[in-house]
C-alpha positions in Angstrom: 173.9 156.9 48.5 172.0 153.9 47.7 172.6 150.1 46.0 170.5 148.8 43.1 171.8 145.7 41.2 175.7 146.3 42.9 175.8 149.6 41.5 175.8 153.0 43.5 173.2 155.7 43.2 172.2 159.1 44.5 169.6 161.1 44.2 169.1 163.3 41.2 170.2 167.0 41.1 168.0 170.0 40.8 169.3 170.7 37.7 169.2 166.9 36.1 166.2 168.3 34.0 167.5 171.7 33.0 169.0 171.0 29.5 166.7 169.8 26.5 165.4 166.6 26.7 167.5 165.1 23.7 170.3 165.7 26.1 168.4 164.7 29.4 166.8 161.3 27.5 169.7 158.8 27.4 171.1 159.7 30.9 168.0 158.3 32.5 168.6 154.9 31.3 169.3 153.1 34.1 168.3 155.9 36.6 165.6 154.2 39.0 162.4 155.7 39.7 160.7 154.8 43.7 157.0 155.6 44.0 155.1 155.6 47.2 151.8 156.7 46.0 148.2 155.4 46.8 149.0 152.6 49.6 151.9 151.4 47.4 155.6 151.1 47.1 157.5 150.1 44.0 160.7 151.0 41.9 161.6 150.5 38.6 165.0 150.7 36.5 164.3 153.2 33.2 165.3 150.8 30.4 163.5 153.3 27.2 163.0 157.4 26.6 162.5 159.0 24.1 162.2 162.7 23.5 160.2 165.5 22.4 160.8 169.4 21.8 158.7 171.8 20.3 161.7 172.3 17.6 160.4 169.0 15.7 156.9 168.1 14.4 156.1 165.2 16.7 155.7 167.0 19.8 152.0 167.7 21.8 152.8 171.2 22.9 150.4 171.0 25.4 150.6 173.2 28.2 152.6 171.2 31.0 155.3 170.7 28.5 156.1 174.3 28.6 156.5 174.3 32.8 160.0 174.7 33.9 162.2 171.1 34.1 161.5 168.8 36.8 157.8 168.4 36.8 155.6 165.6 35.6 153.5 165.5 32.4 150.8 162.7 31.8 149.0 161.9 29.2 146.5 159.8 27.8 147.1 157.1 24.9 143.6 156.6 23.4 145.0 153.5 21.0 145.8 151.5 24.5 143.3 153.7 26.7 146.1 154.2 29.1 148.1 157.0 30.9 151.7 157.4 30.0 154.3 159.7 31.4 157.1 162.1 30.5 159.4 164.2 32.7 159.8 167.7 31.5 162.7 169.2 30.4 164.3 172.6 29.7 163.8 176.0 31.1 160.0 177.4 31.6 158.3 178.4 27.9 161.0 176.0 26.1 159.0 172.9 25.4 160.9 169.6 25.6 159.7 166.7 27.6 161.6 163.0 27.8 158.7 160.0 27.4 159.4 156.8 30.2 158.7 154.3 27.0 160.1 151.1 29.5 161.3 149.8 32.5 162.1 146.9 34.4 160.8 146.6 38.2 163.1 146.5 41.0 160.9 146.1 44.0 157.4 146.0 43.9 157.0 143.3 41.5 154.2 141.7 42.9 152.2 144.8 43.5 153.3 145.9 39.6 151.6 142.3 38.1 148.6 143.1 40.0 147.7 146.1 38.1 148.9 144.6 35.2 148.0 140.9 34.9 144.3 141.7 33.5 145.4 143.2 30.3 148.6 140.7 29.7 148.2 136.5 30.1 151.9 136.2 30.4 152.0 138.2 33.2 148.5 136.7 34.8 150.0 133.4 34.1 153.9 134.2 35.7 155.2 132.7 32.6 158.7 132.8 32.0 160.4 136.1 31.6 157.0 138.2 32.1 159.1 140.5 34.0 160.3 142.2 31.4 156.3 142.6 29.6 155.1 144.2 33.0 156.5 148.0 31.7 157.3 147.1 28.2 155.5 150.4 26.4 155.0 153.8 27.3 151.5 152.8 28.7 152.5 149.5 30.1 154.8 151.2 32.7 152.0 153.9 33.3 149.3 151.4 34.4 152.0 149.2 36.8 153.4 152.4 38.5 149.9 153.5 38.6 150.1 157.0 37.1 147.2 158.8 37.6 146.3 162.5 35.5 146.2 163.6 39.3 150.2 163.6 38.7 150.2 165.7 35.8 152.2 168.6 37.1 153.5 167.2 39.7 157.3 168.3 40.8 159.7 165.5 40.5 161.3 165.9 43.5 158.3 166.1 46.0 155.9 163.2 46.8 155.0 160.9 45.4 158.6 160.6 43.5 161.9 159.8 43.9 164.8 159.4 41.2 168.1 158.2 41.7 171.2 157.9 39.2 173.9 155.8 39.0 177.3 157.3 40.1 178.8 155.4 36.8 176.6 156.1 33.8 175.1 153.4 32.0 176.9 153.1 28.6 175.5 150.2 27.3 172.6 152.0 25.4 171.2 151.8 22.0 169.9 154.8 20.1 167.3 154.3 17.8 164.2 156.5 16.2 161.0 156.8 17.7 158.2 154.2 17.7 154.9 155.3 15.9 155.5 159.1 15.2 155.6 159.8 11.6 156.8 163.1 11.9 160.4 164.0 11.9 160.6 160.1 12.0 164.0 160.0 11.4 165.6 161.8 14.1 167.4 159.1 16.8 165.5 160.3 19.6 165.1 156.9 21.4 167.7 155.2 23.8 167.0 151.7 25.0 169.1 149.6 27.5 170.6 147.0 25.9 171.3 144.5 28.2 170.5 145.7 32.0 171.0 143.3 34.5 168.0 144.5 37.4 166.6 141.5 39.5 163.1 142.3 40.6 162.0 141.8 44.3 158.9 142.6 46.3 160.8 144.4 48.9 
């Protein structure tokens, strides 16, 4: 068991991933995500998912998606010419995959504002409340925890990765729809945090 923000978490189970990812989606707000990956050490609090499933018209269907839950699928955004990341969902051959659209750091900061400050002023400049810009965005949390297509495929629970839960489930969420997918637009397949209380550190 560990301690973020006063609040108790353990490691994920095997089996987090196994149902769809509408289902898996809003019970990784708040779950916190530690790197150690290319010479650097960070963790950040999962503030935004959304999801994706080969039942509904927005979805790649690319081949990782299909792998069985618990792996990593990356992807490129060509609009923001950045990688983003989703954690894949369901048994092998289903096709469902949860998008990390924000997070808030918990440790690392300092290493998190380097990789991000050249594409943000606010963040260059340490203005007030850039905290919450540094993985504001599906690609914005990509570039400051460094995701790399090396990681596409990846299994969650092996190196570089490691996710923790809280014991008590975060309940203060708000469901919404997706942001720019105009297919099957309507469905509420995004859950943000509403009002998470993390305190960023460079420990």
């Amino acid at each position: 068991m560990i301690g973020y923000f006063g609040k108790q978490y353990v490691p994920i189970e095997p089996d987090f991933f196994a149902p769809p990812s509408w289902m898996v989606a809003p019970r990784l707000i708040g779950c916190v995500l530690c790197m150690d990956y290319r010479g650097a050490s960070i963790a950040m609090a999962l503030s935004a998912t959304e999801a994706y499933d080969q039942c509904e018209g927005a979805f790649h269907g690319v081949d990782t998606q299909f792998l069985a839950d618990g792996h990593a699928y990356i992807h490129f955004y060509p609009r923001c010419g950045m990688w983003a990341m989703d954690f894949v969902c369901a048994p092998r051959g289903h096709g469902s995959s949860v998008l990390i659209a924000g997070g808030i750091p918990v440790a690392g900061l300092e290493t998190m504002r380097e990789r991000r400050k050249p594409h943000c002023r606010a963040i260059h400049d340490r203005a007030r409340g850039y905290e919450k810009l540094i993985a504001d965005g599906p690609c914005n949390f990509g570039e400051a925890c460094d995701i790399q297509p090396a990681l596409n495929g990846a299994w969650l629970f092996d190196k570089p990765f490691r996710i923790y839960r809280p014991v008590e489930p975060i309940v203060d969420i708000l469901p919404d729809t997706r942001v720019n997918v105009s297919k099957d637009a309507h469905l509420p397949w995004r859950w943000t945090w509403r009002n998470p209380s993390v305190l960023a550190t460079d420990a």
